[in-house]
C-alpha positions in Angstrom: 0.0 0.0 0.0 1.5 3.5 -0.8 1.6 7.1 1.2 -1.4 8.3 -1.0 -3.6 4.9 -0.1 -2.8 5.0 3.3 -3.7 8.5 3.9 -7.0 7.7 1.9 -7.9 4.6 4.7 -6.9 6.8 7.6 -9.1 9.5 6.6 -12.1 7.2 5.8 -11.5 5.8 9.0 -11.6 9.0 10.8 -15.0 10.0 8.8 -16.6 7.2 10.0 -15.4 7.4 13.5 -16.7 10.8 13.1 -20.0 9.4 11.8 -21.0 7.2 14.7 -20.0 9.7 17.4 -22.4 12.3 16.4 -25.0 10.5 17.2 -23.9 10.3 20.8 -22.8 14.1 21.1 -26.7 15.2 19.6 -27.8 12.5 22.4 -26.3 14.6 25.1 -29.0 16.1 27.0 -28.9 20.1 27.2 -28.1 21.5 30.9 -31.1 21.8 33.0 -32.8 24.3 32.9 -33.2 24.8 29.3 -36.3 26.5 29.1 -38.6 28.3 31.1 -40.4 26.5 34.1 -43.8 26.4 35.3 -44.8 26.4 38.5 -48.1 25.6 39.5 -49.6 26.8 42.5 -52.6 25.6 44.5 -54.0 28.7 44.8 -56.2 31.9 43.5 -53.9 34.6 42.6 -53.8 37.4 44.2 -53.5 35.5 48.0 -50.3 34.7 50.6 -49.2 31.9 48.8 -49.7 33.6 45.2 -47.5 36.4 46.4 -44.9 33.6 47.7 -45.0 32.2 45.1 -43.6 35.0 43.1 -40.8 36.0 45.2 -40.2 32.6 45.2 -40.0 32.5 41.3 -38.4 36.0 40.6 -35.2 34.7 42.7 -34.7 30.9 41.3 -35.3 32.3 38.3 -32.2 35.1 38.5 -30.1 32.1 40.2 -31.3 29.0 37.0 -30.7 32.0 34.4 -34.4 30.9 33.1 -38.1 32.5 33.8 -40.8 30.9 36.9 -43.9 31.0 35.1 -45.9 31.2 38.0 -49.8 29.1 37.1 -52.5 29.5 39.4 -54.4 26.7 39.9 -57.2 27.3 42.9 -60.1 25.4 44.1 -60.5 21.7 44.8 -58.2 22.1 48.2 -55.4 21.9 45.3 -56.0 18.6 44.4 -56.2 19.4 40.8 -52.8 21.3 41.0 -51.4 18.1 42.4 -52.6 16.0 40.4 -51.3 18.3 37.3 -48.0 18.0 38.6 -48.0 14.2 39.5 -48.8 13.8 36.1 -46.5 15.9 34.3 -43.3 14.9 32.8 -40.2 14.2 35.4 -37.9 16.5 33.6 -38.0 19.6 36.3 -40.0 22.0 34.2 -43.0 21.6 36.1 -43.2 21.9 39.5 -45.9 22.3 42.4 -45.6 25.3 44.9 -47.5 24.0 47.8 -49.0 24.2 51.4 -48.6 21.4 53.9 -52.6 21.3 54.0 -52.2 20.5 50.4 -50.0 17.5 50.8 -49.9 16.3 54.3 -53.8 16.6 55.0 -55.7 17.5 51.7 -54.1 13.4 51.0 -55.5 12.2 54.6 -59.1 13.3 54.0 -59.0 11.7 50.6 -61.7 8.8 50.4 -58.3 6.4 48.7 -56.0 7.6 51.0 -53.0 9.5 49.0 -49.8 8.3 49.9 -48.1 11.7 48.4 -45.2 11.0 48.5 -45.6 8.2 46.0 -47.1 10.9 43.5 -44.7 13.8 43.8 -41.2 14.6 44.5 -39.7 16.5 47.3 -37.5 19.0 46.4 -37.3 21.6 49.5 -39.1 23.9 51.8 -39.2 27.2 51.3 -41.2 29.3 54.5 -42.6 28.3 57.7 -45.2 30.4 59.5 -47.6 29.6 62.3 -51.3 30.4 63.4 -52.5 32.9 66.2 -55.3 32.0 68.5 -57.2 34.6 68.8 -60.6 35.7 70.6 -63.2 38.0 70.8 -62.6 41.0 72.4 -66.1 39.9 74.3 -65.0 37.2 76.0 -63.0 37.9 79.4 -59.6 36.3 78.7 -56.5 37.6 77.5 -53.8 34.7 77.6 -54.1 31.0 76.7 -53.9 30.4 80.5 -57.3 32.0 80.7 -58.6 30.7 78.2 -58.2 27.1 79.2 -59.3 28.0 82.2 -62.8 29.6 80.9 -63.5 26.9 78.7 -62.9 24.4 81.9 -65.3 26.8 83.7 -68.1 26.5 80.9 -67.7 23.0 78.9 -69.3 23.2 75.5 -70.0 26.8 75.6 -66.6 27.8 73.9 -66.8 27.5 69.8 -63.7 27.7 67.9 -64.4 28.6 64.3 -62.7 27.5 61.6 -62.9 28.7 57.4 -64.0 24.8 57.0 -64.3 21.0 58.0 -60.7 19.6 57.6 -59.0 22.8 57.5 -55.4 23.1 59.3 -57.5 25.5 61.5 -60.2 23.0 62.3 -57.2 20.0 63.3 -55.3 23.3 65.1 -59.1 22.9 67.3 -58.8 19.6 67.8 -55.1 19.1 68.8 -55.9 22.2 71.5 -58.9 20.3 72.5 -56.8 17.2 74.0 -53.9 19.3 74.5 -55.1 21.7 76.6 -58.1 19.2 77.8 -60.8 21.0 77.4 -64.7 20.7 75.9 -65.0 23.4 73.0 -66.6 23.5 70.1 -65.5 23.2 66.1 -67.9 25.9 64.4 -66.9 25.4 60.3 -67.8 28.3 58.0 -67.8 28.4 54.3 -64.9 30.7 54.8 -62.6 33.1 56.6 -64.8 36.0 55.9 -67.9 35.0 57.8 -66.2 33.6 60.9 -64.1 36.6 61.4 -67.0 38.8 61.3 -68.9 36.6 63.7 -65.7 36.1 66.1 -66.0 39.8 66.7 -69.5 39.9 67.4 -69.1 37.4 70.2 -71.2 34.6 68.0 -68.1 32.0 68.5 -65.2 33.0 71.3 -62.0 31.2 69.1 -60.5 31.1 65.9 -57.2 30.1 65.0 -55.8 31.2 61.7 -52.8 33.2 59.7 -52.0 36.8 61.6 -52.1 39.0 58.3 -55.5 37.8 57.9 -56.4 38.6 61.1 -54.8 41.6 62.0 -57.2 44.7 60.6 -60.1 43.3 63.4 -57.2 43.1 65.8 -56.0 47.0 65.0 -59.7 47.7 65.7 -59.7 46.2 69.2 -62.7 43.4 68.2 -60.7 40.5 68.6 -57.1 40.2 70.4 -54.5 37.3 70.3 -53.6 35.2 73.4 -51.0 32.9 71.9 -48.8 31.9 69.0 -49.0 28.3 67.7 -45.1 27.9 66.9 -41.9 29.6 67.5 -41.1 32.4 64.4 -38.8 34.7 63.9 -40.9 37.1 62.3 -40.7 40.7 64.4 -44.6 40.4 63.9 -44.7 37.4 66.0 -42.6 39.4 69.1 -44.4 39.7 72.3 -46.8 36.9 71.5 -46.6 34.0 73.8 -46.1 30.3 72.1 -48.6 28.4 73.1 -46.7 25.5 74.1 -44.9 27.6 76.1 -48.0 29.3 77.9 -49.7 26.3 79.6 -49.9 23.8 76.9 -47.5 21.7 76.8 -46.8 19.6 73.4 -49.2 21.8 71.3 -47.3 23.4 68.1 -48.2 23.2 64.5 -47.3 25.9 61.8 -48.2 25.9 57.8 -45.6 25.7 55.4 -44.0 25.8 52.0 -42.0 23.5 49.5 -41.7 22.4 46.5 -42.3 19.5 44.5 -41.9 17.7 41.1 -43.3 15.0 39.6 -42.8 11.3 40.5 -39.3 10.2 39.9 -37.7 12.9 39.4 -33.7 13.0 38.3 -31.8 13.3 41.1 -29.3 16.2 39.0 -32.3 18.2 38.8 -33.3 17.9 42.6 -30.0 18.6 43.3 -29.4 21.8 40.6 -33.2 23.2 42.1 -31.9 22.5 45.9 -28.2 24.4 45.5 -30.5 27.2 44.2 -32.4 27.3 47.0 -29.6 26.9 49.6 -28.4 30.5 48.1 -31.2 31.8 48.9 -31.3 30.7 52.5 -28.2 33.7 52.7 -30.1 36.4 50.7 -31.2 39.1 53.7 -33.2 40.8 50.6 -35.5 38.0 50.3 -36.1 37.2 53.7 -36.8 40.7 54.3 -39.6 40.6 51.8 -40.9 37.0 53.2 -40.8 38.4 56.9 -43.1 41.0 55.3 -46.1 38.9 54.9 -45.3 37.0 58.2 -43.5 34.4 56.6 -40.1 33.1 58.0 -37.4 31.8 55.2 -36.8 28.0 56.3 -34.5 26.3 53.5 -34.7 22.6 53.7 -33.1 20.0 51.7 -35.1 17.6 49.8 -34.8 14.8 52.5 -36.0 16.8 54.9 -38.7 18.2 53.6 -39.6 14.1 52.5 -38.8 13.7 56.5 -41.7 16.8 57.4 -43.9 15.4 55.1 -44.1 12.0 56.7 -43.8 13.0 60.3 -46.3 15.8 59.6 -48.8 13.2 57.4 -48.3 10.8 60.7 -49.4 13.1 63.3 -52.6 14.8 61.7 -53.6 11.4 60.6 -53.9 10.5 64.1 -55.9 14.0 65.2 -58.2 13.2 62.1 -58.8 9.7 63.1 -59.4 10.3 66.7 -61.4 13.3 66.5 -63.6 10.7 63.3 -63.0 13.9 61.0 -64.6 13.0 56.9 -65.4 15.7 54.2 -68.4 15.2 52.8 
């Protein structure tokens, strides 16, 4: 074989090498993300978790380099957002931003019994942020102390309202119930609205819910908080006795936020979504906005928050089963 031949074989040889690599190097998947995101949220927009939500989105999406489209998906206690999500493609481009009603009790009350964590993907928790008890101004107690002791005084007589059956607010009633040990009762509404306006007329005595919602009656002087139902580092939470703290000993709950993919989702995903979110456990400018609606910034890892979920879905399935709570 001469120089010319061999230089003709070589480079047919390195053609076809070539040839069958490109294959492989088109293969290659892109670096996630590629493309925009959506995130789907449980709720109306407009509310807490909408506005979360959004600060939420506006700072991954500065960290991933790619846009949060933020979807609003309300009504159905978010089932329909989850199940949206659970059945989306696992390739991190839609995601569920979500309470811990929506996937720790929402599942609970379901007639098939959701294990959720079988149908989404942790990736992390974003906020924590607990209830007040409050009361009407009407009734003659100011602390929780009081207010066990009232109830103790007039069994049955105190109602606790709630914006609905199953509701973190309703379980908050019944876990203070055996806590504290007292006989009071659940009032639901179809609603916050409703019940606020008949807590400060004195119609029910009790109400546990978010502070922000609560806090134009409490300006007003017709209702006043006695307790806090969780520690918080939120300066609008200062001053306010934890209730665990204040006579009731292993009562605490709070609400919370995280986020979730779809079933099986890749693991370098998880992992590029969670770095993003450990930054932003350090940015001062976000947790200043967060403290803002009474929400404090509570970074979690993805086993962790699979670790809440469980402990969480655990607890309130006992509080539902002994207090024979069912949605119609």
């Amino acid at each position: 074989m001469n120089m010319t031949q061999m230089r003709a074989l070589i480079g047919t040889a390195m053609g076809l090498c070539a040839a069958l690599a490109a294959p492989a190097a088109f293969a290659q998947p892109s670096a996630y993300p590629s493309k925009p995101i959506r995130m789907v949220v449980p709720f109306a927009a407009g509310g807490p978790a909408d506005v979360i939500a959004r600060e939420l989105a506006q700072s991954l999406g500065k960290d991933l380099g790619q846009s949060f489209i933020v979807e609003n998906q309300g009504g159905g206690a978010g089932v329909p957002a989850l199940n949206a999500v659970s059945r989306a493609a696992a390739d991190g481009y839609t995601l569920l931003f979500a309470a811990s009603g929506n996937v720790v009790i929402q599942p609970l009350l379901s007639k098939t019994r959701v294990d959720v964590l079988t149908q989404l993907s942790p990736v992390g928790m974003v906020t924590t942020s607990p209830h007040v008890l409050v009361v009407t101004s009407k009734l003659p107690v100011r602390t929780v102390g009081e207010l066990t002791a009232y109830a103790k005084a007039h069994p049955g007589e105190v109602n606790f309202a709630s914006a609905g059956v199953g509701g973190l607010a309703h379980l908050g009633t019944e876990l203070f119930r055996r806590s504290a040990g007292v006989d009071v009762r659940h009032v639901p509404y179809k609603g916050t609205s409703q019940a606020m306006t008949d807590l400060a007329s004195g119609q029910v005595q009790a109400m546990f819910s978010s502070l922000p919602s609560m806090k134009g009656m409490i300006d007003k002087g017709a209702i006043r908080v006695v307790g806090v139902t969780a520690p918080s580092s939120s300066p609008a939470y200062q001053g306010i006795p934890v209730i665990k703290d204040a006579g009731v000993p292993g009562f605490e709950y709070a609400t919370w936020y995280g986020i979730y993919g779809p079933p099986q989702l890749p693991a370098a995903v998880v992992e590029r979504l969670g770095a993003a979110l450990a930054k932003l456990a350090t940015d001062k400018a976000f947790d200043e906005r967060l403290r803002a609606q009474g929400v404090d910034l509570q970074i979690s890892t993805a086993p962790q928050l699979a670790e809440r979920t469980r402990r969480e879905s655990a607890e309130w399935d006992k509080v539902i089963r002994e207090s024979g709570i069912e949605l119609n």
